[in-house]
Structures are given as structure tokens and as C-alpha cells.
C-alpha positions in Angstrom: 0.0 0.0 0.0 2.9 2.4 1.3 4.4 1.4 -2.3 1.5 2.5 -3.9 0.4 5.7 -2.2 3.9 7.0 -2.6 3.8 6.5 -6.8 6.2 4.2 -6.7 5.4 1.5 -9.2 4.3 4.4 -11.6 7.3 6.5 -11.1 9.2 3.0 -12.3 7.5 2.9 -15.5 7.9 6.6 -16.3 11.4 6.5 -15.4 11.9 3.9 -18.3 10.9 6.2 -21.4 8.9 3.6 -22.8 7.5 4.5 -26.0 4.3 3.2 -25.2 1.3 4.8 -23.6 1.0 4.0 -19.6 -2.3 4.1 -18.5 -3.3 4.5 -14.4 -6.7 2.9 -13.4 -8.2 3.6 -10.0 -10.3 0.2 -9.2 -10.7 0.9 -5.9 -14.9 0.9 -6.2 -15.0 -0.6 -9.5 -16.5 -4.0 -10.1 -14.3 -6.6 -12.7 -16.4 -5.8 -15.1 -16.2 -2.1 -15.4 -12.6 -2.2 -15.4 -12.6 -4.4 -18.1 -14.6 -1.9 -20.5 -12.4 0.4 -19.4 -9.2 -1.2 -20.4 -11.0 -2.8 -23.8 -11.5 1.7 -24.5 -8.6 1.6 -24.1 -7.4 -0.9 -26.7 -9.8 0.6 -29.1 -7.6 3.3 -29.0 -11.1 5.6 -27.4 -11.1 9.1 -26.6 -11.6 8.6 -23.2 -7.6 7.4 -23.1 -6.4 11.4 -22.2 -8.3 10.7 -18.2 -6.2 7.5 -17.8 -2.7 8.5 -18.3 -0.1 7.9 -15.8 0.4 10.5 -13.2 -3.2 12.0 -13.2 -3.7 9.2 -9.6 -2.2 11.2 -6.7 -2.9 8.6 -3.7 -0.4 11.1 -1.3 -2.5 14.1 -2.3 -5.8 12.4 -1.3 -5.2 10.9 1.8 -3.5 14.0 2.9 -6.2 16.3 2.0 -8.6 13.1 4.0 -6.0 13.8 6.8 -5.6 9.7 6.2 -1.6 9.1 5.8 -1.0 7.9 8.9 -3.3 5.1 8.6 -0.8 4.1 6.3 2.5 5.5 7.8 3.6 5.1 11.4 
């Protein structure tokens, strides 16, 4: 989770320069099969690509603003 919250994982990728598209989906209160049409927009190359690029999911930002981080970090 700490991993996670702190962009870790996405930072990876970025750091990489791969010439590919990186995509960020928040399923945290999406069912299986909602994800799925999201990632099959995906594929079909949809308009709706531009919300799910990587870096637009700040978990940090959110849970400070909830006052939540130390949930997470002791």
C-alpha cells in the first residue's frame, strides 16, 4: 500500500521512457467488469484514453487532504 500511495510502481515505468502509452486505473470501487470496458476503450484506441494516463492518480495528495496518511505510515 505504502508502495502504492507514494507512486512508486508508476514513477518505475515513467522512469523507463517507454514508448508506449501508460495508462493508471483507479479500481478501488470498480466492479471486474467495469474495469474491463475500461481497459477494452482503451485498446480501441477511445477518446476517453487522455483521463487514464499515468500521473493523473495522486494517492499522497488524497489521503493528505482526507487527513488519512497515517493510517498508512507510522
Amino acid at each position: 500500500m505504502q508502495t502504492e500511495i507514494l507512486g512508486s510502481c508508476a514513477n518505475f515505468f515513467i522512469q523507463k521512457k517507454i514508448n508506449s502509452p501508460l495508462y493508471e486505473i483507479d479500481t478501488s470501487s470498480l466492479t471486474i467488469e467495469s474495469i474491463a470496458e475500461i481497459i477494452l476503450e482503451l485498446l480501441s484506441n477511445n477518446n476517453s484514453a487522455e483521463k487514464y494516463l499515468i500521473g493523473k492518480i495522486d494517492w499522497l495528495e488524497s489521503l493528505a487532504k482526507e487527513d488519512r496518511i497515517h493510517e498508512f505510515f507510522e
